[in-house]
N, C-alpha and C positions, 0 to 999 in steps of 0.2 A: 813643413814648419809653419807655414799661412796657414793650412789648414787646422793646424793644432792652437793656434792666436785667434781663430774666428770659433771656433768650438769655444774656446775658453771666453771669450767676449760676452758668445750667445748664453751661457751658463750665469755670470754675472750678470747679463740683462733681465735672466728669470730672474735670479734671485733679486732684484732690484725693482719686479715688478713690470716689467719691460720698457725700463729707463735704463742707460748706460747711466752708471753712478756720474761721469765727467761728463753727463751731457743734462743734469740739471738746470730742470729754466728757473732765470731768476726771480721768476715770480713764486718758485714754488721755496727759494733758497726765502724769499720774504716772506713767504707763510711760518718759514721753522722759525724765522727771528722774530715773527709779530708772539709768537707763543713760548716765546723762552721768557725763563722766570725773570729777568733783569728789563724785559721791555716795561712802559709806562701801564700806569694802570689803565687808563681808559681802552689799551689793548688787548687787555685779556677777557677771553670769553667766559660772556657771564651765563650761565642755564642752573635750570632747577637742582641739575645736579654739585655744580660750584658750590664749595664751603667759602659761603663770607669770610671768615679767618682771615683764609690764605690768600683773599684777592686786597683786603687790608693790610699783610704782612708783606706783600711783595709791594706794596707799594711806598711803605713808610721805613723798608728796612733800611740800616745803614748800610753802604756802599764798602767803605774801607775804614778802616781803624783811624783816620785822621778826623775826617767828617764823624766816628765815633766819639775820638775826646772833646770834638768842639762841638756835638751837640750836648754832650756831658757838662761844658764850659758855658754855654749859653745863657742860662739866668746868672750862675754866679757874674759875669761880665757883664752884663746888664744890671744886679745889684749895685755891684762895686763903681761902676761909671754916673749911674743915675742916682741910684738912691743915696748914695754916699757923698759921691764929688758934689754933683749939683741938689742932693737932697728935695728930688721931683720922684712923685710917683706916677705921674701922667708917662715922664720919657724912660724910667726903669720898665713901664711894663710895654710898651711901644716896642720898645728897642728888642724889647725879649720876645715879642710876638713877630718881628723883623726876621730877627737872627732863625728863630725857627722856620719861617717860610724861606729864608734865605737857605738854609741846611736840607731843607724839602724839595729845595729847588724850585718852590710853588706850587709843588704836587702834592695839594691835601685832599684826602679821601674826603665823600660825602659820610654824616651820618648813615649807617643803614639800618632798618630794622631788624631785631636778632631773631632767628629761626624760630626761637621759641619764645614769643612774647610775655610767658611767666618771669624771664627772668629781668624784665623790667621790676619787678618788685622788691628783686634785690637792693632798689638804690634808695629805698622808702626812708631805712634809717637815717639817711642824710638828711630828715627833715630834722632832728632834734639837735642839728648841731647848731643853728638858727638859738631856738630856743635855751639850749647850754651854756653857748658863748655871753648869752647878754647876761644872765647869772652869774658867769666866772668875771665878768670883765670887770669891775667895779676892784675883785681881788687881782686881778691879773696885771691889770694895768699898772705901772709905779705911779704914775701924773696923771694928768685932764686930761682922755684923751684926744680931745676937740684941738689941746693945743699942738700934741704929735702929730695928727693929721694935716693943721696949717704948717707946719715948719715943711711938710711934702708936696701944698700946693691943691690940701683934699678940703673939703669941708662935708656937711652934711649936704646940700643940697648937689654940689658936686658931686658925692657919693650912688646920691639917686641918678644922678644923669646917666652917671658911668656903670651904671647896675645892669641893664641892657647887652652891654658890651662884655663887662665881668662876669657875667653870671650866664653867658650864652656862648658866646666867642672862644673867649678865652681858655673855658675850660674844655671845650674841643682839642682847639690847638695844642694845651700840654696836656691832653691825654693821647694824641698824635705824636708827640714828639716824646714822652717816654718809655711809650709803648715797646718800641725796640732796644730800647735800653733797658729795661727790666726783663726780656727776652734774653739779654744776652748777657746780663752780669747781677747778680741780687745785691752787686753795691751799687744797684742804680735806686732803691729804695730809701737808702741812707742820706744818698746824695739829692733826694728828690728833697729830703724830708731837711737840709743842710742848708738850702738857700732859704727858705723860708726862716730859720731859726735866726738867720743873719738882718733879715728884715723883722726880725721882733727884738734886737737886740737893745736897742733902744728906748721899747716901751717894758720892759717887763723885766726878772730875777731872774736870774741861773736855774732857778728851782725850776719855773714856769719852762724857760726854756727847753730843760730836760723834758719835761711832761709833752711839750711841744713836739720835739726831735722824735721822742720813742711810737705818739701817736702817728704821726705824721709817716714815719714806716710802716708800720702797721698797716694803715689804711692804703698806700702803696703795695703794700705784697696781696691784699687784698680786692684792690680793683686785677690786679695783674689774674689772680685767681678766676676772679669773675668773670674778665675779657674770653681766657679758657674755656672756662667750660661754657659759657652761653656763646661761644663762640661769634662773637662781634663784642666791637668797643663803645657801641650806643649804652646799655645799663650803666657800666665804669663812666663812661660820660655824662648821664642823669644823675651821678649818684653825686658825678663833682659837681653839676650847676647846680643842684641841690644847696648843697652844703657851702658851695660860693654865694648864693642868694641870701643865706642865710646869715654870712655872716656879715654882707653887707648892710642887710637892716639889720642888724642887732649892733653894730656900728652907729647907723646911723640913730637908733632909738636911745642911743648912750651920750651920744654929741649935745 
């Protein structure tokens, strides 16, 4: 009977590489957990062969369905509190750049460069949205807009301060933070495109709004395409400080 228990031992110790499975050193049990998909990102091995994607997807995914709806919740909650109650746009977008590091747990990935540097070009058309918007606005607008702006706390020169920040930061951060929400439901496009239309409610028509809402998807299902196939979310990111840049001087050239 021993003899048939050490025979059997030694069989599993080949097949195990000549480790007894139950005599795993915990250094090697750290090696399996530093390379499971749920450890942090700075632990995952990065080489030539690594798809960017996937060292981005594992790091900004969502964890469980609760941390799902409340990243889903997070500008609306940030609209509703800031721009609403206290009618500030300095603490609605604060609060909403908060709640997303706070959801990220303050693990926001670096820009990286996408494999294939052609598809930076992709994001060129977001230079005409600059120039579009200051043509529509004069129709878009129902009032001054200089005076919706102060009732927020914004003005022209404020506008420029805060352009740095808007048109750099910011559009990082929520293309980090819906990245996994368009990954994992196509009503995250809707609902991307649904706080925004709530912060135009104010200055503009139902009409405009509509035109607002259907773009505003659009151009969500679109970066989500692009993050795909160029496999990084740098281009989706040039494409939004782009078109953020854009629309703050043209803002600001209207005041």
């Amino acid at each position: 009977m021993h003899e048939t228990s050490t025979l059997t031992l030694r069989r599993a110790s080949a097949r195990w590489g000549g480790v007894h499975p139950c005599r795993v050193h915990p250094k090697d049990h750290r090696e399996e957990t530093r390379n499971s998909p749920n450890h942090p990102l700075e632990d995952i091995p990065v080489g030539p062969q690594t798809d960017p994607l996937e060292i981005l997807r594992r790091s900004v995914r969502p964890p469980n369905k609760v941390n799902l709806v409340l990243r889903f919740a997070a500008p609306y909650l940030a609209v509703a509190v800031f721009w609403f109650c206290f009618a500030n746009a300095w603490l609605a977008t604060l609060a909403y750049h908060a709640l997303i590091l706070l959801l990220a747990k303050w693990r926001i990935p670096r820009p990286r460069f996408p494999p294939e540097p052609r598809h930076l070009f992709y994001a060129l058309p977001a230079l005409a949205v600059g120039p579009l918007l200051y043509v529509l606005l004069p129709h878009l607008a129902g009032g001054p807009l200089d005076g919706w702006l102060a009732q927020r706390h914004f003005s022209a020169s404020s506008l420029l301060l805060f352009l740095p920040y808007f048109g750099l930061i910011h559009p990082w951060l929520e293309q980090v933070h819906w990245k996994p929400l368009r990954e994992h439901t196509r009503i995250a496009h809707p609902l991307f495109a649904g706080y925004h239309v709530l912060v135009l409610t104010s200055l503009t028509t139902w009409p405009w709004l509509v035109l607002v809402f259907c773009s505003l998807s659009s151009v969500s299902y679109l970066w989500e395409r692009l993050t795909s196939h160029a496999k990084s979310l740098t281009p989706a990111y040039l494409s939004h400080a782009l078109a953020d840049i854009g629309i703050v001087v043209a803002a600001c050239l209207r005041t």
